[in-house]
MARDOTOR-32860 format. One line per 10 residues: number of its first residue (from 0); their letters; for each residue y negated, z negated, x negated of C-alpha. Coordinates in steps of 0.02 Angstrom, whole numbers, padded with zeros to 5 digits. Layout:
NUM> A> Y/Z/X | ...
***
This chain:
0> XXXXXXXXXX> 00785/00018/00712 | 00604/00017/00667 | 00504/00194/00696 | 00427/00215/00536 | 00287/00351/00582 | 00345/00540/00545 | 00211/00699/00450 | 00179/00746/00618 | 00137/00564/00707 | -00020/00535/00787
10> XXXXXXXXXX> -00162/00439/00713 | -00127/00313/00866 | 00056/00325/00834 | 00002/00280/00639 | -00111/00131/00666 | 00008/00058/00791 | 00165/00048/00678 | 00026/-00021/00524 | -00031/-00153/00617 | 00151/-00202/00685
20> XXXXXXXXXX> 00202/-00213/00501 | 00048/-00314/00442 | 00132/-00430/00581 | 00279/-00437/00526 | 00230/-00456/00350 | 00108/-00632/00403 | 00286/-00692/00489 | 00370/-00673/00326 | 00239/-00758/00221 | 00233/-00885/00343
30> XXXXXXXXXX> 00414/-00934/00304 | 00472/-00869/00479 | 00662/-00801/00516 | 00645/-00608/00531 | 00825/-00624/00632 | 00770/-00775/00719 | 00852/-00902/00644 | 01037/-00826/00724 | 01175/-00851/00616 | 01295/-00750/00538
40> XXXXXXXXXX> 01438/-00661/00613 | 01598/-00635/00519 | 01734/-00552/00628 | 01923/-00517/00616 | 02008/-00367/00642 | 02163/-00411/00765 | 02244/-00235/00775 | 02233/-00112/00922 | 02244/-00173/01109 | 02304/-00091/01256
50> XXXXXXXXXX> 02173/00023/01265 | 02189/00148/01140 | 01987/00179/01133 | 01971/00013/01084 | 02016/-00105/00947 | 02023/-00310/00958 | 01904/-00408/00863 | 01903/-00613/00864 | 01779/-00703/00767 | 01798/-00815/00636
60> XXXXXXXXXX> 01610/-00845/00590 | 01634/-01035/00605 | 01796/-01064/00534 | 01775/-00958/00373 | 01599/-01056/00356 | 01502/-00897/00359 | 01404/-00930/00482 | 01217/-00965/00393 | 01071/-00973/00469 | 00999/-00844/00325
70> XXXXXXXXXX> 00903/-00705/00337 | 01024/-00596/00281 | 01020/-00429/00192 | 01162/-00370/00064 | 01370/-00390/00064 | 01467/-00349/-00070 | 01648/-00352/-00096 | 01741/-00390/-00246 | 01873/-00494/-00334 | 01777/-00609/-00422
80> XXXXXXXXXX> 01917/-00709/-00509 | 02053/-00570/-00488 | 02165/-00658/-00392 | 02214/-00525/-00279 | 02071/-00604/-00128 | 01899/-00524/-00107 | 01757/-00627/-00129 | 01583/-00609/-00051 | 01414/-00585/-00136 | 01288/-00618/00010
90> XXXXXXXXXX> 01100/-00582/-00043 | 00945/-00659/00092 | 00776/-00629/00111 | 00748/-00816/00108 | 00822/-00961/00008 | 00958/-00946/-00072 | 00944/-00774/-00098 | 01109/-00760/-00185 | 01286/-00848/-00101 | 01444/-00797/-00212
100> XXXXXXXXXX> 01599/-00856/-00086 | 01760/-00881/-00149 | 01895/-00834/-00040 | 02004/-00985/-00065 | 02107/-00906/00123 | 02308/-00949/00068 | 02409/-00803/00083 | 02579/-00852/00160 | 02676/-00726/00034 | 02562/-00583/00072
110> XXXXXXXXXX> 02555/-00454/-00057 | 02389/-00340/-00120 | 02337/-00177/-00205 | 02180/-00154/-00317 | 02150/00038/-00375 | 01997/00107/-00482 | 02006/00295/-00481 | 01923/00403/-00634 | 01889/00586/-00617 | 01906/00698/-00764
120> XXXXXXXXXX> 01709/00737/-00756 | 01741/00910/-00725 | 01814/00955/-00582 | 01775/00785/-00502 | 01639/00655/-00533 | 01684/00518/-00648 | 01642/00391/-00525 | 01777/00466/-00410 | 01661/00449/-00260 | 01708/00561/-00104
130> XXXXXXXXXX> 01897/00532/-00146 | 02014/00458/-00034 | 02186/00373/-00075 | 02338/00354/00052 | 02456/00204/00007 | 02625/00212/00069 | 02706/00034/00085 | 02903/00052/00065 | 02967/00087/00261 | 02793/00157/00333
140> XXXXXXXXXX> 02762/00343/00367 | 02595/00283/00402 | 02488/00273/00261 | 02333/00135/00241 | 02179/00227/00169 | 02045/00201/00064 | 01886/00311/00027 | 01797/00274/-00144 | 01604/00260/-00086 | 01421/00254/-00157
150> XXXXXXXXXX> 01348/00129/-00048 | 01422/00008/00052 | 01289/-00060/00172 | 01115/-00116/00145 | 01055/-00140/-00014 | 01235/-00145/-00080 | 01360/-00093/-00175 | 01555/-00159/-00179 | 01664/-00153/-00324 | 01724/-00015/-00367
160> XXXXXXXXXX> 01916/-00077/-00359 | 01971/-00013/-00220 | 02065/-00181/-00138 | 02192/-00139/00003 | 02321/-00309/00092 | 02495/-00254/00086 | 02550/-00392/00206 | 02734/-00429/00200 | 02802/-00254/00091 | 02870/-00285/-00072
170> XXXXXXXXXX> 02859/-00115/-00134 | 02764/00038/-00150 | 02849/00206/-00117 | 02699/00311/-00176 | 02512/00324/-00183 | 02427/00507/-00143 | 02235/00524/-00205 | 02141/00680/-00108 | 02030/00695/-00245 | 01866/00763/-00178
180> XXXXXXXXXX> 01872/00973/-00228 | 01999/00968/-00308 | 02210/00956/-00281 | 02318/00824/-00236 | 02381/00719/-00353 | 02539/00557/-00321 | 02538/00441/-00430 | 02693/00335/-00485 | 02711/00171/-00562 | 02625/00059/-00440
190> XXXXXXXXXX> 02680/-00108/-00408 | 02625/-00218/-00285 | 02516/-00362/-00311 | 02420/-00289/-00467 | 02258/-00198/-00515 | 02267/00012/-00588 | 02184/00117/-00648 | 02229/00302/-00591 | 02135/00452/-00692 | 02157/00617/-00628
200> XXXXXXXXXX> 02261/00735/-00717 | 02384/00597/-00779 | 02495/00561/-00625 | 02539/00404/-00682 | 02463/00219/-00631 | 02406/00113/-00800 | 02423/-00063/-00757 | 02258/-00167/-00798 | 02248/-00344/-00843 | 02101/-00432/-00809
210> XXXXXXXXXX> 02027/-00558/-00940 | 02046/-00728/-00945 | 02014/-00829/-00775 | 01830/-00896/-00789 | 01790/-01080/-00814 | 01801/-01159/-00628 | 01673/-01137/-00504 | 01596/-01308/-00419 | 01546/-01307/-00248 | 01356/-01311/-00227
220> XXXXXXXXXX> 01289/-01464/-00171 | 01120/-01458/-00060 | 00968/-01510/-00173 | 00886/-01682/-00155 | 00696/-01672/-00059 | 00561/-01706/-00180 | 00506/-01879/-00201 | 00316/-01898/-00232 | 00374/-01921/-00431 | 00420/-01747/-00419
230> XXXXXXXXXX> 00250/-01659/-00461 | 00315/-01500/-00499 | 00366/-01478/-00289 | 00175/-01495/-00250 | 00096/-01427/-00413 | 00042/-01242/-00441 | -00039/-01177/-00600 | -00123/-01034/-00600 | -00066/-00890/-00756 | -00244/-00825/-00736
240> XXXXXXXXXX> -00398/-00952/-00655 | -00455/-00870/-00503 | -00637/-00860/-00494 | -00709/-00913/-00345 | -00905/-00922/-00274 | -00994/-01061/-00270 | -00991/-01088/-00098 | -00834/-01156/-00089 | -00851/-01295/-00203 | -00942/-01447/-00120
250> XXXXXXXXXX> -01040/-01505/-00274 | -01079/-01427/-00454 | -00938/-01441/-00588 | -00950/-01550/-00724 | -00970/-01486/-00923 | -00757/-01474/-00923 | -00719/-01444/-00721 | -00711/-01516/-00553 | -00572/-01596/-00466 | -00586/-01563/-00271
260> XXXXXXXXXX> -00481/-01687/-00161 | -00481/-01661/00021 | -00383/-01819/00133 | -00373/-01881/00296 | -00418/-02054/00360 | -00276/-02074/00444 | -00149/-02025/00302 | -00035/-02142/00221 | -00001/-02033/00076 | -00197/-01993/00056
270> XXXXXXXXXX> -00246/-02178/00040 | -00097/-02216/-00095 | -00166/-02068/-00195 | -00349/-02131/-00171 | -00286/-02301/-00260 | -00207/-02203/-00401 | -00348/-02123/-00451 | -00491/-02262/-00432 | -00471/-02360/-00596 | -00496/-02167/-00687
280> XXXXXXXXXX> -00626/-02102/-00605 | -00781/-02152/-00723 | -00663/-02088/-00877 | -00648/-01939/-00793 | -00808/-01915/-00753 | -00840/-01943/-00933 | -00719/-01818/-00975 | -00840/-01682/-00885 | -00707/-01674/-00747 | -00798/-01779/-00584
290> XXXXXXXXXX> -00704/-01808/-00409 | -00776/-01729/-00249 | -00661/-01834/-00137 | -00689/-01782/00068 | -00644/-01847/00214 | -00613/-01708/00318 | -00590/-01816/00505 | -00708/-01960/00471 | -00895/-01999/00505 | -00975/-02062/00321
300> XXXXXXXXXX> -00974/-02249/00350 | -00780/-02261/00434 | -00747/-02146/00271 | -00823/-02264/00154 | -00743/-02397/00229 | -00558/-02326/00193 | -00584/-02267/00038 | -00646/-02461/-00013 | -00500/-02534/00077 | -00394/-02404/-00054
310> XXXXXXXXXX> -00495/-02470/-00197 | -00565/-02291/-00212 | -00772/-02321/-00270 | -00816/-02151/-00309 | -00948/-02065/-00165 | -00854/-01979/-00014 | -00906/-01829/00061 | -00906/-01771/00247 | -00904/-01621/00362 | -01109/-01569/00361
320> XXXXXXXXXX> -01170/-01577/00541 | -01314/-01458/00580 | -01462/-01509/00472 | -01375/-01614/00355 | -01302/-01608/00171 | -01126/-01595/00134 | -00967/-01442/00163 | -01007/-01321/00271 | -00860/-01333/00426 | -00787/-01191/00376
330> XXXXXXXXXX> -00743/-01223/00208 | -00566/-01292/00248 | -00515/-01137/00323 | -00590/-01048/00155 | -00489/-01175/00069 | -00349/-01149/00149 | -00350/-00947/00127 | -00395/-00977/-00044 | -00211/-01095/-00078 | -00088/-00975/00056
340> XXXXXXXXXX> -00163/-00825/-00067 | -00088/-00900/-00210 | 00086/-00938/-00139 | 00212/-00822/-00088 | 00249/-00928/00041 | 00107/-00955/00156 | 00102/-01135/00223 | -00031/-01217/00311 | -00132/-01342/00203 | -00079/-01502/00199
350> XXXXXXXXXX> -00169/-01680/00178 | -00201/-01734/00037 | -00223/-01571/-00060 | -00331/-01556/-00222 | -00403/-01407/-00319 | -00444/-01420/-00482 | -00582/-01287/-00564 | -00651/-01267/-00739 | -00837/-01271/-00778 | -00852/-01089/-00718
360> XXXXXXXXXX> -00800/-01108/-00549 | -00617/-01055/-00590 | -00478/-01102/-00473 | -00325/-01168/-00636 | -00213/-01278/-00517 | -00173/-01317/-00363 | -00088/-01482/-00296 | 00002/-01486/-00109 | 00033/-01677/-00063 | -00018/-01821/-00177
370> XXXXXXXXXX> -00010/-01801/-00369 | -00034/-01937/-00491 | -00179/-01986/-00597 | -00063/-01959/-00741 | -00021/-01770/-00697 | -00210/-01731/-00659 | -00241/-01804/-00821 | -00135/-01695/-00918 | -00174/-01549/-00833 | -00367/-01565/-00895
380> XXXXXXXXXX> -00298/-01496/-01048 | -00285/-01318/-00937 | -00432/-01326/-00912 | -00473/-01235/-01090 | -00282/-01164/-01123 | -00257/-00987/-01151 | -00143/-00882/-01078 | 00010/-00942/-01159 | 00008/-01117/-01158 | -00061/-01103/-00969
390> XXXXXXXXXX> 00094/-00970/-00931 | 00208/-01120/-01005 | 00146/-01247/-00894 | 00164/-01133/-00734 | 00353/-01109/-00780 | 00485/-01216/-00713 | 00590/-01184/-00864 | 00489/-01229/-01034 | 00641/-01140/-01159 | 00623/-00975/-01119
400> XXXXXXXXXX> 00546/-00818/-01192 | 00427/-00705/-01092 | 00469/-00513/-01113 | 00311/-00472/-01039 | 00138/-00541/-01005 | 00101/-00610/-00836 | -00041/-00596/-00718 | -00123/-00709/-00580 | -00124/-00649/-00399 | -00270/-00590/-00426
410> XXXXXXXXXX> -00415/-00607/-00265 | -00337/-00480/-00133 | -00218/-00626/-00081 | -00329/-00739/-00016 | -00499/-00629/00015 | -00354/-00538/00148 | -00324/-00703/00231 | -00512/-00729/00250 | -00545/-00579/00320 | -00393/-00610/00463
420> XXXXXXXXXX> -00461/-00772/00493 | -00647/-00708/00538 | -00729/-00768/00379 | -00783/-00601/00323 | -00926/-00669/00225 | -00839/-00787/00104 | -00728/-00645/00082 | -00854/-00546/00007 | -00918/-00698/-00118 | -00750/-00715/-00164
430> XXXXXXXXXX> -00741/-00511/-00202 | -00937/-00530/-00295 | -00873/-00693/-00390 | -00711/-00587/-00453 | -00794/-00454/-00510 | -00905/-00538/-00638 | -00751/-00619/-00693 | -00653/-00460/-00713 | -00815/-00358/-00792 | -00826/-00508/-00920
440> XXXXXXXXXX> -00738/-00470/-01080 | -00564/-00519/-01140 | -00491/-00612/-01255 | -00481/-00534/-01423 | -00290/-00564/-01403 | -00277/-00474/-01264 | -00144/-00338/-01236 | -00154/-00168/-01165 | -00075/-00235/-00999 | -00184/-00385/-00968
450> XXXXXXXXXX> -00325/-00246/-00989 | -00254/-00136/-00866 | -00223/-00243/-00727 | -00389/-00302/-00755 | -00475/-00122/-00726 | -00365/-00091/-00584 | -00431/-00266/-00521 | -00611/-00234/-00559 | -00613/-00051/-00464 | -00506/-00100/-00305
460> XXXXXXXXXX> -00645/-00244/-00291 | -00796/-00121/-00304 | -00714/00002/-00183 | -00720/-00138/-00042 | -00876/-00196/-00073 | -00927/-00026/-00081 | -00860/00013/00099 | -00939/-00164/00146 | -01110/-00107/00088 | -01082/00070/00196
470> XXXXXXXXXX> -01064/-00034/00336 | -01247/-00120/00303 | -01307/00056/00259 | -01333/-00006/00067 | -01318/00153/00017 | -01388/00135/-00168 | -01264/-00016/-00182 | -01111/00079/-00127 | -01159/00232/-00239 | -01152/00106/-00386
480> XXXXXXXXXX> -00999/00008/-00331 | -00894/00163/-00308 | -00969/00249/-00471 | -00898/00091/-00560 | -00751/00074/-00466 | -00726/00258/-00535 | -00766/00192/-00723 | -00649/00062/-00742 | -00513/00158/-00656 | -00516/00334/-00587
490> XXXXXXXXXX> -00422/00330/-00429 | -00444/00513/-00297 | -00470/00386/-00141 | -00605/00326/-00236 | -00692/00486/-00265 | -00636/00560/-00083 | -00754/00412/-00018 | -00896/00441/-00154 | -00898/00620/-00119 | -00888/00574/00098
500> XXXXXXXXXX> -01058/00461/00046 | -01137/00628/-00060 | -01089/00749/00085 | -01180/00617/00220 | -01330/00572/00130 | -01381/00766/00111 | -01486/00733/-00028 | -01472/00892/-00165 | -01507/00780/-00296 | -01335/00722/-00266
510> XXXXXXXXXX> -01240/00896/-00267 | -01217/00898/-00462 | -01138/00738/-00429 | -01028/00797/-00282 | -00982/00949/-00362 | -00914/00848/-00500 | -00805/00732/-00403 | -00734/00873/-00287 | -00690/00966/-00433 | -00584/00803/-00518
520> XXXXXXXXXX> -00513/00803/-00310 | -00456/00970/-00290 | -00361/00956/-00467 | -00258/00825/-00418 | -00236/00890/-00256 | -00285/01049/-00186 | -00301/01033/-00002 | -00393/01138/00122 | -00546/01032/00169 | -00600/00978/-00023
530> XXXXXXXXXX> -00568/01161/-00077 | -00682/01211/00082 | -00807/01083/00026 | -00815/01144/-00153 | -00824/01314/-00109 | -00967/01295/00002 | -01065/01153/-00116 | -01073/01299/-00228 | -01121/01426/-00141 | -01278/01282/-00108
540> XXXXXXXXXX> -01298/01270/-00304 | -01331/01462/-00290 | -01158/01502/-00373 | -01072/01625/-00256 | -00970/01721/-00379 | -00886/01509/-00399 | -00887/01497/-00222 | -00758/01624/-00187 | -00610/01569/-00258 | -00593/01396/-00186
550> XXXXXXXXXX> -00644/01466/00004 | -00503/01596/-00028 | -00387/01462/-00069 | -00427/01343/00069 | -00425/01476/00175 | -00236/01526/00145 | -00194/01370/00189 | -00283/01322/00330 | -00400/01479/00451 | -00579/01389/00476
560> XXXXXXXXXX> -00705/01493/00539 | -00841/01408/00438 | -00756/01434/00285 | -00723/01624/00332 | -00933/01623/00374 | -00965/01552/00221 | -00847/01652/00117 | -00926/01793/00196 | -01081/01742/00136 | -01043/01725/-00050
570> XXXXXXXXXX> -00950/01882/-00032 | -01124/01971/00011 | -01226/01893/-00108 | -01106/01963/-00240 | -01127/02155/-00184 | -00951/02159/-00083 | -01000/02204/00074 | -00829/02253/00130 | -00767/02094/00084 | -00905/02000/00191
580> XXXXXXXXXX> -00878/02086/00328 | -00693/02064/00337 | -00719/01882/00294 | -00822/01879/00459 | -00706/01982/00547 | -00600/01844/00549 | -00724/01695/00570 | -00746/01794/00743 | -00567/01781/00778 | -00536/01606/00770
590> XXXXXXXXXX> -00724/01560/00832 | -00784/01718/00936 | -00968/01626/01013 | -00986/01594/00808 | -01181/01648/00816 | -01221/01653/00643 | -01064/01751/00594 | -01092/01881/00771 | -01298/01908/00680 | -01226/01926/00523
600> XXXXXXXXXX> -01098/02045/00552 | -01203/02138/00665 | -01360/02161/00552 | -01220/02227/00403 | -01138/02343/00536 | -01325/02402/00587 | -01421/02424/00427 | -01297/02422/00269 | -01347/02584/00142 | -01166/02632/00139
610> XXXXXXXXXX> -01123/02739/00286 | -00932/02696/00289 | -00995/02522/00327 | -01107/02546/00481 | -01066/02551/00652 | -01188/02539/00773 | -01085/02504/00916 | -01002/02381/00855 | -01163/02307/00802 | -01236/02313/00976
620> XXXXXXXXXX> -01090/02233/01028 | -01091/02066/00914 | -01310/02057/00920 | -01323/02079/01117 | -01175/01945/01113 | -01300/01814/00985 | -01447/01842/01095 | -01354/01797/01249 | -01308/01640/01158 | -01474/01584/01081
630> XXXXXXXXXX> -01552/01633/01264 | -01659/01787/01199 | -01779/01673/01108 | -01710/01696/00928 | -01827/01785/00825 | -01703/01844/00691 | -01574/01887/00804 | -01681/01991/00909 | -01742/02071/00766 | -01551/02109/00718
640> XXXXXXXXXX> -01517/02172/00882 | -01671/02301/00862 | -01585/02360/00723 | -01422/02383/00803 | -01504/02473/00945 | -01589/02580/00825 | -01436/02604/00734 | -01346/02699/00887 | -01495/02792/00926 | -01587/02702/01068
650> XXXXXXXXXX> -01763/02706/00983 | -01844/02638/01159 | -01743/02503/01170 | -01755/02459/00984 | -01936/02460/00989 | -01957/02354/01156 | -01828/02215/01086 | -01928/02234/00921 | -02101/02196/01000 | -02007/02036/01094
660> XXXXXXXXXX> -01952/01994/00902 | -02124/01986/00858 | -02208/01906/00993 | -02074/01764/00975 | -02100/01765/00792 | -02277/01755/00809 | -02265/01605/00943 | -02162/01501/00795 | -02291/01516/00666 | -02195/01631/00568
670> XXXXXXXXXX> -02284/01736/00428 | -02127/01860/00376 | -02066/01925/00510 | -02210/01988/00617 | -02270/02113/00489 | -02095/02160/00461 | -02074/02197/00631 | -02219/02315/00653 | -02168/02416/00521 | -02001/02437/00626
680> XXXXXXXXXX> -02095/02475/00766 | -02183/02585/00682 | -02017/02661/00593 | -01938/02675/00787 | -02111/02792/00865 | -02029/02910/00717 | -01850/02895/00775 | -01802/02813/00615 | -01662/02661/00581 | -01695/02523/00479
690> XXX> -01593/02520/00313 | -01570/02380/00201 | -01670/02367/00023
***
């Protein structure tokens, strides 16, 4: 069983199980078996053994011809063609994902029981779920059971006839339902080799008849393997062109497109396709749609050579060495990100392969092996389709309707696969060359959904690029990207990093703009830390009476002495003294060496107006503490221990630590506090404490 990571898992714990399912997820794409490749097990129950503990099962996985090399996933039971045998639905992760088996097993004279219970919706569910019914063959005091279930294994659920082998018995004495809160009830009337229904209340079986047998079912025969006629195996259209950068086309487009072919020397297939496509390459070309055919093994001259002996006279590109002209190396593997992006199935690139992009540098289709010149002809007219007639030619099935509008893959697909394979750069022209797509306007048709998925395109683009540019320390750049990542859709990761790039460049021309985003956080989710952060951006902004709520708040949820400093300190600047010093009451409790909080509470305690407030004990206490901590060479918090000292009477004292206050101060360049502090001393000679204004 997997562990899927609990509230309370580590961030280790976290990452580990992420990156195991991003593994898992690249075997899948990749066409791998998630079982590895075992095949199925179907087993028969033979009855008990001599151990009582134990029961006797003998498999028949081979026999029954259930034993597929599928991924599988769901089993269902039912009675397909209500002829008293269950059939199997089997549902896979990979092809086919549906089997229907018909049990076609020859009874010998055995008989059968199908029940559907009903509850009267009152006392019991409709569904009858929970109940369980004991049927009582003629001659058996044992009775076989059956309990009506939701669920019936992965991803499944069984018909709701309950289907129970009679073997050899004829008859039926009775049949008991244990309906789930409710009495008893034994029904009578049931007969063996039939379907009923029983509905509670009535105490008597109604015999169902099931419709008329449906039209014969024909074996399924395995499908034939494409032949290189069959263009639709190889060919991929795109319902959207994918805009990609110009680095990973080899050569310009022409005024309609460009039709990239990529083939191997050596390959059989590539030189027949090479011959195919010579006698149409100047009407092509003067169609707007030229070839950029490359040899992707070959030196120039031994690809020349080929592609003459194939008839093929159009120019043949090469691998650039350093210092030359031609593809960069790595544009195969940017290729090849750019085609497993696109599929659901990720399969390695084969040879030949050709891409073919409008004049804008738009990926429209896709071809995996060789494809005719006749096909590559007709599919220049996709080249200016809309979104309809393009959506028609991506569909295997031309007659049908579409209930809704489709989408392309959009650029996460294969920018992903870039980034895995090292080739973070083209990643992020791929990412630049989608966003001027998706900030381009659409069509005037366009519906509301088309729009949407476009915004929610455009902004998850700009939020990578965004994080991208943090890494370079762009920080103008990612300031725009996530402010228009925010603008085409608002999204609270979004603003949690925007507001993270405010709170680090501590700039205050920026707290307007930080206040605004934390605000839109906190109302779609109130946690501790952005509440904290709001609170304390506004007691910045000089708004302490708005600071108070949001530290109280973040504060019930989560104890912080910061928060309980700062709450302290918008407190105070709003007249409640009580309130601040209680706030820093309990800063000191969860953070006792908290310096700022021990000076603050201590100059309050020494100095307040309000007598009820003061204690000068307590205020020696928490200053002598502070200048321990800042080493005695603290100006202010001398000065605040002065007053405490003062405070309890000890003028001498007071007016020695005072002097070392203002010699200190002095030392600093300070012009404030030195003058200050001889009017304390001054204030001390006269045995008088210093009071606040």
């Amino acid at each position: 069983m997997s562990r899927s990571p609990a509230a309370n898992s580590t961030r280790e714990e976290k990452e580990a199980y992420s990156t195991a399912w991003a593994a898992l997820q690249k075997l899948l794409r990749q066409g791998k078996s998630e079982s590895g490749g075992e095949r199925k097990c179907c087993f028969l129950n033979a009855g008990a053994s001599g151990d009582a503990s134990r029961g006797r099962f003998g498999t028949l996985s081979a026999a029954t011809g259930l034993d597929f090399p599928d991924d599988g996933r769901g089993l269902a039971l039912c009675d397909w063609d209500h002829d008293g045998r269950e059939d199997l639905w089997i549902t896979n992760r990979t092809g086919p994902r549906v089997r229907l088996m018909l049990n076609r097993y020859v009874t010998g004279g055995s008989h059968w029981l199908s029940l559907r219970l009903t509850g009267d919706g009152n006392t019991v569910n409709r569904d009858a779920i929970g109940a369980r019914i004991e049927i009582y063959p003629a001659g058996s005091r044992v009775p076989l059971l059956r309990t009506v279930t939701a669920g019936s294994g992965f991803l499944s659920q069984s018909s709701v006839w309950q289907h129970t082998g009679l073997g050899t018995a004829e008859r039926i004495e009775k049949v008991i339902v244990r309906w789930p809160g409710a009495a008893p009830e034994t029904f009578t009337g049931v007969e063996v080799d039939g379907f009923y229904d029983l509905k509670q209340g009535t105490g008597a079986a109604v015999k169902w008849l099931p419709p008329d047998k449906p039209n014969a079912f024909s074996k399924a025969k395995p499908g034939a393997p494409p032949t290189e006629d069959s263009s639709e195996v190889a060919r991929l259209v795109l319902l959207s062109p994918l805009p990609v950068p110009e680095t990973f086309l080899p050569g310009p487009a022409g005024k309609s497109g460009l039709l990239l072919n990529l083939w191997s020397s050596t390959c059989l297939n590539c030189k027949a396709e090479l011959k195919d496509w010579a006698p149409h390459l100047r009407e092509w070309a003067a169609a707007g749609v030229p070839v950029a055919s490359w040899c992707i093994d070959a030196e120039g001259p031994e690809a020349a050579r080929v592609a003459k002996g194939s008839g093929f006279s159009g120019s043949i590109l090469t691998t650039a060495k350093s210092g030359s002209k031609g593809p960069p190396s790595e544009l195969p593997a940017m290729l090849d990100s750019l085609q497993k992006g696109c599929f659901g199935l990720q399969k390695d690139m084969p040879v030949p392969v050709s891409f073919l992009f409008d004049f804008r540098r738009r990926l429209v289709a896709i071809y995996k092996g060789p494809v005719s010149a006749r096909q590559v002809e007709a599919d220049f007219a996709l080249l200016t389709a809309d979104d309809s007639a393009r959506r028609t030619a991506a569909s295997p099935d031309k007659s049908g309707r579409w209930h809704d509008p489709l989408f392309a893959v959009g650029v996460k697909g294969p920018m992903g696969l870039l980034l895995s394979d090292g080739l973070k750069t083209a990643a992020e022209q791929l990412l630049l060359a989608a966003v001027s797509y998706y900030e381009a306007p659409l069509p005037e048709d366009a519906v509301p959904a088309q729009e949407n998925w476009r915004r929610m395109e455009l902004a998850s683009s700009q939020h990578l690029l965004a994080s991208w540019d943090l890494e370079r320390k762009d920080y103008p750049s990612a300031l725009r990207r996530y402010t228009a990542s925010l603008a085409a859709a608002p999204a609270l990761e979004t603003r949690r990093d925007l507001a993270r790039l405010y709170i680090g460049l501590k700039n205050p021309k920026f707290y307007p703009a930080l206040l605004e985003q934390l605000e839109e956080i906190v109302k779609v989710d109130p946690n501790a830390d952005d509440l904290g952060k709001l609170g304390v951006l506004k007691l910045e902004l000089g708004r302490p009476a708005e600071a108070i709520a949001p530290l109280r708040e973040s504060l019930a949820s989560r104890p912080d002495a910061t928060n309980y400093f700062q709450l302290g300190q918008a407190l105070r600047a709003t007249g409640d003294a009580a309130g601040a010093a209680d706030a820093w009451s309990h800063s000191l409790q969860t953070k006792p060496d908290f310096m700022p909080v021990l000076n603050n509470l201590a100059w309050l305690r020494a100095t307040h107006p309000d007598a009820s407030l003061r204690d000068g004990a307590a205020a020696v206490k928490h200053a002598t503490k502070a200048a321990e901590l800042s080493g005695g060479k603290h100006p202010v918090v001398m000065a605040t221990l002065a007053a405490a000292q003062a405070e309890t009477g000890d003028f001498a004292a007071a007016e020695k630590t005072a002097l070392r206050a203002k010699d200190l101060a002095t030392a600093a360049g300070d012009t404030i506090w030195p003058p200050r502090l001889a009017a304390w001393i001054a204030r001390f000679q006269q045995k008088q404490p210093v009071r606040e204004n």
